[in-house]
C-alpha positions in Angstrom: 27.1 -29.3 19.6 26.4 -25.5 19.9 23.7 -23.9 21.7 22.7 -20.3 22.2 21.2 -19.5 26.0 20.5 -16.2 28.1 23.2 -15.1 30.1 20.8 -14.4 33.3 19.0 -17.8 33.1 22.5 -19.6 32.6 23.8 -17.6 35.7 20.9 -18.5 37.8 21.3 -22.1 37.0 24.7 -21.9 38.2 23.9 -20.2 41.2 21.3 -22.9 42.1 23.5 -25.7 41.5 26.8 -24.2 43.0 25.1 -24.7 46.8 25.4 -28.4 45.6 29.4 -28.0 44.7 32.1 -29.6 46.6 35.5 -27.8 46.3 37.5 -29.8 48.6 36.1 -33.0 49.0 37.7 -36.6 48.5 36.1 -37.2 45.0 37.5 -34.4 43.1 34.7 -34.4 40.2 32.3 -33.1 42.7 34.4 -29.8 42.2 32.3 -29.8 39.3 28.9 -29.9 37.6 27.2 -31.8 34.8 26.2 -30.4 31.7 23.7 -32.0 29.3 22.6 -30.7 26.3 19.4 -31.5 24.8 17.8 -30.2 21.5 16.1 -27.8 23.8 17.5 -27.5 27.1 21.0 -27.7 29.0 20.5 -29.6 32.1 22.5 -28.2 35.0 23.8 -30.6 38.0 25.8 -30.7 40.8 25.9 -33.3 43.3 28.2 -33.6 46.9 27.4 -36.7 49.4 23.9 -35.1 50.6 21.9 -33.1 48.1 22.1 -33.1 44.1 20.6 -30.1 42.6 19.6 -30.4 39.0 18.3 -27.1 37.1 16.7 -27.2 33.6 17.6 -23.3 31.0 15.9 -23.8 27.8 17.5 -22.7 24.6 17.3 -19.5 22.5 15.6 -20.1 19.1 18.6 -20.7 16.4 18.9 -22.3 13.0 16.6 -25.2 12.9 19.2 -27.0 9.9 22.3 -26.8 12.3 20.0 -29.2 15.3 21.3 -31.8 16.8 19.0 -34.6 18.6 21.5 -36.0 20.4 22.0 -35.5 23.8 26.0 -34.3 25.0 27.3 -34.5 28.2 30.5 -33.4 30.3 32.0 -32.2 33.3 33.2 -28.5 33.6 34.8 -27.1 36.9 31.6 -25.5 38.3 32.8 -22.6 40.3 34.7 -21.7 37.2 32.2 -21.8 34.8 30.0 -19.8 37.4 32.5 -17.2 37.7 33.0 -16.7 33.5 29.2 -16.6 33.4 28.8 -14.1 36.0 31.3 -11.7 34.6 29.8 -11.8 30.9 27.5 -9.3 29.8 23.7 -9.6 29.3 22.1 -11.3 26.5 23.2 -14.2 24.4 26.0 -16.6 25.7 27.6 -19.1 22.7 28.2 -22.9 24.3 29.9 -25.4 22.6 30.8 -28.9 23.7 33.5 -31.4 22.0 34.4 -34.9 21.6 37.1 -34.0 23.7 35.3 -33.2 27.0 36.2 -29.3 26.1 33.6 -26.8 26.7 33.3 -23.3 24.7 31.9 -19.8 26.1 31.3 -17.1 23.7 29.4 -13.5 24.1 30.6 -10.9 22.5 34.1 -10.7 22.1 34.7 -13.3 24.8 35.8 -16.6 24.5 36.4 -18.8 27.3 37.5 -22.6 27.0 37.1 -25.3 30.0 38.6 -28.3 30.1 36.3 -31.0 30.9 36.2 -34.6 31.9 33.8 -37.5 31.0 30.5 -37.3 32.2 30.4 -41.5 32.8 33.0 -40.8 35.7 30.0 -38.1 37.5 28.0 -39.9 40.2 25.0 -38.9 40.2 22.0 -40.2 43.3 20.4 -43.8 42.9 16.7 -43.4 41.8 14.1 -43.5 44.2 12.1 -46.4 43.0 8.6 -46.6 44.7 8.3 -43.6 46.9 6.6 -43.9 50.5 4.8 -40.7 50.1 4.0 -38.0 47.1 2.8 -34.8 47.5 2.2 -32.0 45.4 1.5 -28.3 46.1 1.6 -24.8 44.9 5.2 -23.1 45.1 3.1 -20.3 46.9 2.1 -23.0 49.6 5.3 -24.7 49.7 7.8 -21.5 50.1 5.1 -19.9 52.5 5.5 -22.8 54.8 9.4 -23.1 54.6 9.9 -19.3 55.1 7.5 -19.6 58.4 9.8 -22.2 60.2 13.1 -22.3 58.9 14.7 -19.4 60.7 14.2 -20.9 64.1 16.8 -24.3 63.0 19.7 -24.2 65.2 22.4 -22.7 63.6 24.8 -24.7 65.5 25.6 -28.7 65.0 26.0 -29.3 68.7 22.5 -31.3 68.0 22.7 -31.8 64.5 18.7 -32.7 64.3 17.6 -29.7 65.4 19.5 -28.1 62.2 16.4 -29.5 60.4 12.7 -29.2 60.3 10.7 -32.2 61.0 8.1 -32.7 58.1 5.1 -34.8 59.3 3.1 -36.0 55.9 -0.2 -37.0 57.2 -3.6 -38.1 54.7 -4.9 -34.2 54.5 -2.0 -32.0 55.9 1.5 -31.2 56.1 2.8 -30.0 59.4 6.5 -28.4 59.4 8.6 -27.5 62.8 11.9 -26.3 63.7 13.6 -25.8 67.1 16.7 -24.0 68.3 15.4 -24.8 72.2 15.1 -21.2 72.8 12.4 -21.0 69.8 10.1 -22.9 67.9 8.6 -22.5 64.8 5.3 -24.9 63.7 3.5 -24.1 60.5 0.3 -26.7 58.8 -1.1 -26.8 55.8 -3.6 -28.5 54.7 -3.8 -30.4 51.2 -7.0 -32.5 49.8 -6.7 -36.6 51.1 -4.5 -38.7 49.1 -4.8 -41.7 50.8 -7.5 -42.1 53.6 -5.5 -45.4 54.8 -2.0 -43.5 54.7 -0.2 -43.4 58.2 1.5 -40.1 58.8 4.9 -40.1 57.6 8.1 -37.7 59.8 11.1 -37.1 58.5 13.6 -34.2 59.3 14.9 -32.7 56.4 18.3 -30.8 56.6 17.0 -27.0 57.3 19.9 -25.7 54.8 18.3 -27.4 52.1 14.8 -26.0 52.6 16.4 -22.5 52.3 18.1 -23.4 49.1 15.0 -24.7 47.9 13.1 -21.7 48.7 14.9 -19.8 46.6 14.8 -21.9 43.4 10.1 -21.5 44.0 10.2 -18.5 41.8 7.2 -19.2 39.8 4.2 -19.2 42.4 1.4 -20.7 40.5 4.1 -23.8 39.4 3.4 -27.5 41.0 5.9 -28.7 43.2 6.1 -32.6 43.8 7.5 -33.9 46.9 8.4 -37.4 47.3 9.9 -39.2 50.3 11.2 -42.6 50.9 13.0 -43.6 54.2 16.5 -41.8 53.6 15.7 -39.0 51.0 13.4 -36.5 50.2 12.8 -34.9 46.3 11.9 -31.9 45.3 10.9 -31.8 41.3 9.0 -29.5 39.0 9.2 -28.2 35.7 12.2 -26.2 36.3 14.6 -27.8 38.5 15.1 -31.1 40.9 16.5 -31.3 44.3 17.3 -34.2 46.3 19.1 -34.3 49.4 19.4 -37.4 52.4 17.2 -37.1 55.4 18.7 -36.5 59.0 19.4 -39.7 61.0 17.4 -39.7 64.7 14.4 -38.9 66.9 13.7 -35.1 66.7 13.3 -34.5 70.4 8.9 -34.2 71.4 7.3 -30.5 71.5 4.1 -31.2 71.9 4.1 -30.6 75.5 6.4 -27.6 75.3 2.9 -25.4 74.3 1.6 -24.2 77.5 -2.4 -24.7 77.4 -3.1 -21.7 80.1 -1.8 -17.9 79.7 -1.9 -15.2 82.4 -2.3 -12.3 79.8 -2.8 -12.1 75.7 -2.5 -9.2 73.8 -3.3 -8.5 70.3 -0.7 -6.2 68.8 0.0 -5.0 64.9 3.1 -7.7 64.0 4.9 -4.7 61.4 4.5 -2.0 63.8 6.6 -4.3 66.2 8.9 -5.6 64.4 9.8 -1.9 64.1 9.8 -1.0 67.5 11.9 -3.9 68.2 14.3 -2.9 65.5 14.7 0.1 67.7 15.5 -1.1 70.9 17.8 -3.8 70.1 20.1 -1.5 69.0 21.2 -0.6 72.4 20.1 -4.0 73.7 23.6 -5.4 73.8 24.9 -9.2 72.3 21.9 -11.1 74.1 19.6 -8.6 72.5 17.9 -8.2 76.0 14.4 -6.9 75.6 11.3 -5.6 78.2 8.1 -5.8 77.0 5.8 -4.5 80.0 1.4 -4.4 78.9 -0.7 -2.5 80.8 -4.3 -2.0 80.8 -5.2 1.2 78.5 -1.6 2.3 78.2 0.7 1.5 74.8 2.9 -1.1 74.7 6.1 -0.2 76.0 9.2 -1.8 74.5 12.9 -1.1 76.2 16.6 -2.1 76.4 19.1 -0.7 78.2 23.4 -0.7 77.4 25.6 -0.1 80.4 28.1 1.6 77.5 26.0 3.1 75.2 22.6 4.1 76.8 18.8 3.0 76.5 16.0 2.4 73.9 12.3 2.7 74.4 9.5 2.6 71.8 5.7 2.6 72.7 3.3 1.1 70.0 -0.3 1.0 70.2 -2.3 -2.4 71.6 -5.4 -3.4 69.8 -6.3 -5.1 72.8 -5.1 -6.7 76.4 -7.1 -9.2 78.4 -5.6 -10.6 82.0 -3.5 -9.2 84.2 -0.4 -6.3 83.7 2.4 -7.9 82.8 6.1 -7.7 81.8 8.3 -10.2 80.1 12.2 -9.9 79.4 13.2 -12.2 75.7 15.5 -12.0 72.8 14.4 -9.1 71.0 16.3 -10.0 67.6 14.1 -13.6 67.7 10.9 -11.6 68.6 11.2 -9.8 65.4 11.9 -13.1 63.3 8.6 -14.4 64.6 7.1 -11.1 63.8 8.6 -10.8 60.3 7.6 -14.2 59.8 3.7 -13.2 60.6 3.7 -10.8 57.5 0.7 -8.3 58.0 -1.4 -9.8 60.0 -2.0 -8.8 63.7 -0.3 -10.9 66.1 -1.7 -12.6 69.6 1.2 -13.1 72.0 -0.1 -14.8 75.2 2.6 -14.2 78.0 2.1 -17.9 80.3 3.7 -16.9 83.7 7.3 -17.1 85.1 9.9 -18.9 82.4 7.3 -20.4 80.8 7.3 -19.9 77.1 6.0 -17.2 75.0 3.0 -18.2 72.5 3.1 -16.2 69.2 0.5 -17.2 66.7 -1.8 -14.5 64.5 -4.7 -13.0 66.2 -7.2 -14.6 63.3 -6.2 -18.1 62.5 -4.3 -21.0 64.6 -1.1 -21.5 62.2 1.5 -20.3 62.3 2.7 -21.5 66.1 5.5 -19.9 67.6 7.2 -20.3 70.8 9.8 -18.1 72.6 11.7 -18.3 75.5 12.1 -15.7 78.1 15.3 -14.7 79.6 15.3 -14.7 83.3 16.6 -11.6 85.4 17.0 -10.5 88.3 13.8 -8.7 88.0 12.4 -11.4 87.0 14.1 -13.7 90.2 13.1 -11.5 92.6 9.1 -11.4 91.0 
């Protein structure tokens, strides 16, 4: 069968799918990716022990006499075929597939032959029968949420649940959090009642997948349905499906980590901080050691100091401070995450007293949550 596709839609597919590859694993067809052709769309998939990422390009318009309504199916090494695609130029890429598992590139004065294996000898993940919950959303919504947590998931296995986000499905709302145990990261959003009778549903879902996923919500206004049974979760729109295994475990309780009392709160422009923390940290050293001191009608004074290389201050205007002057030493690299995260909006940071965390939310509206550690000091030993 041939088929005629764009070259940039082709390579995105590819791209999506290849963070499904698996070079080096024991099952060497994992090393590659599915191909099916339909009448009007290649199907893309790639599939390793945890997650199977399928992506749908649609055709370019050709001769209607030469169709074929079957569909055709092989196997192609996948990083291969990603790297020919990526080196062709823009505009029309030539497929063809064979009887004999061989698949064709053509553009221009290219051609490019794979060599493929049967598509039968491909495992591909179990359907999910009856799902436990379905939930469907905007991609707006969906990558809004997943951008607002996902930064703070441990980027270390030592725990391997906190290297997800723990998803709680309720009736009206979906709650997402993620913890490295120096930050935390809670967003909610809230969706019309599907089932009144529903109990809440938690799962943690691997926080590398939600990234990947996040990248494939390129259409804003598209519909995203989420289904979850009690080892995987889907993701599936028009475009593309993702489906990966859940983490194993208890994610570890937070509620208690919010502190409900706060010595001082100030209201501060979340941009114009980030910046100013920009600044600093670079003289603030591997820990990224920050100061933050708030004082009553003064700016908001920022600081680091290097033993080697010298000392940073920035000064940014507060919108507002009530309780008493205080100071507060924390990673400033993580501060600007939570900031970054907050988009435009102004941000309340309530400082709670001693080690106690650091409560980040925006000034107008109760979600995002965000918690931060402080690091302790001397200065702040001998307080």
């Amino acid at each position: 069968m041939i088929a005629l596709l764009s070259q940039n839609e082709l390579l995105k597919a590819l791209q999506h799918a290849a963070k499904a590859i698996e070079p080096s694993g024991p099952l060497p067809i994992l090393a590659g990716v599915l191909l099916e052709l339909h009448p009007e769309r290649l199907s893309v998939t790639a599939s390793n022990t945890k997650v199977m990422i399928q992506v749908e390009v649609p055709l370019l318009p050709r001769d209607s006499s030469a169709s074929d309504s079957h569909v055709h199916r092989v196997v192609v090494p996948g990083l291969y075929l990603l790297e020919t695609v990526r080196k062709l130029p823009a505009g029309e890429v030539r497929i063809e597939l064979d009887d004999r598992h061989q698949l064709t590139v053509r553009a221009d004065s290219t051609v490019v032959r794979l060599s493929g294996a049967s598509a039968e000898e491909f495992p591909l993940m179990s359907g999910f029968g009856s799902p436990d919950r379905t939930v469907r959303m905007t991609n707006r919504m969906l990558k809004a949420a997943i951008s607002r947590v996902s930064f703070a998931v441990s980027a270390t296995d030592t725990r391997p649940l906190l290297t997800g986000v723990l998803c709680t499905f309720d009736t009206d709302k979906v709650r997402l959090l993620a913890t490295d145990s120096i930050r935390l990261a809670s967003h909610t959003l809230e969706l019309p009642a599907d089932r009144l009778d529903a109990a809440p549903i938690e799962v943690v879902v691997p926080g590398a997948t939600l990234s990947d996923l996040c990248k494939m919500l390129v259409n804003d206004d598209d519909m995203t349905e989420i289904e979850i049974d009690p080892n995987r979760i889907r993701f599936r729109n028009n475009s593309f499906r993702l489906s990966s295994v859940l983490l194993e475990g208890t994610f570890p309780p937070t509620d208690k980590l919010i502190p409900r009392a706060n010595v001082t709160e100030l209201i501060v422009n979340a941009p114009r901080l980030v910046l100013a923390l920009e600044r600093v940290c670079l003289l603030a050293g591997a820990e990224a050691l920050v100061r933050l001191e708030a004082r009553p009608n003064q700016p908001l004074r920022i600081s680091s100091m290097n033993s080697d290389a010298g000392d940073a201050v920035a000064e940014i205007p507060l919108h507002s401070l009530h309780g008493e002057p205080s100071t507060v030493f924390f990673n400033g690299r993580y501060m600007a995450e939570l900031m970054r995260a907050l988009g435009d909006a102004d941000a309340s940071i309530r400082l709670t007293g001693g080690m106690s965390p650091l409560v980040i939310r925006p000034a107008e509206v109760p979600t995002p949550l965000y918690l931060l550690t402080p690091i302790r000091t001397r200065e702040t030993q001998s307080a």
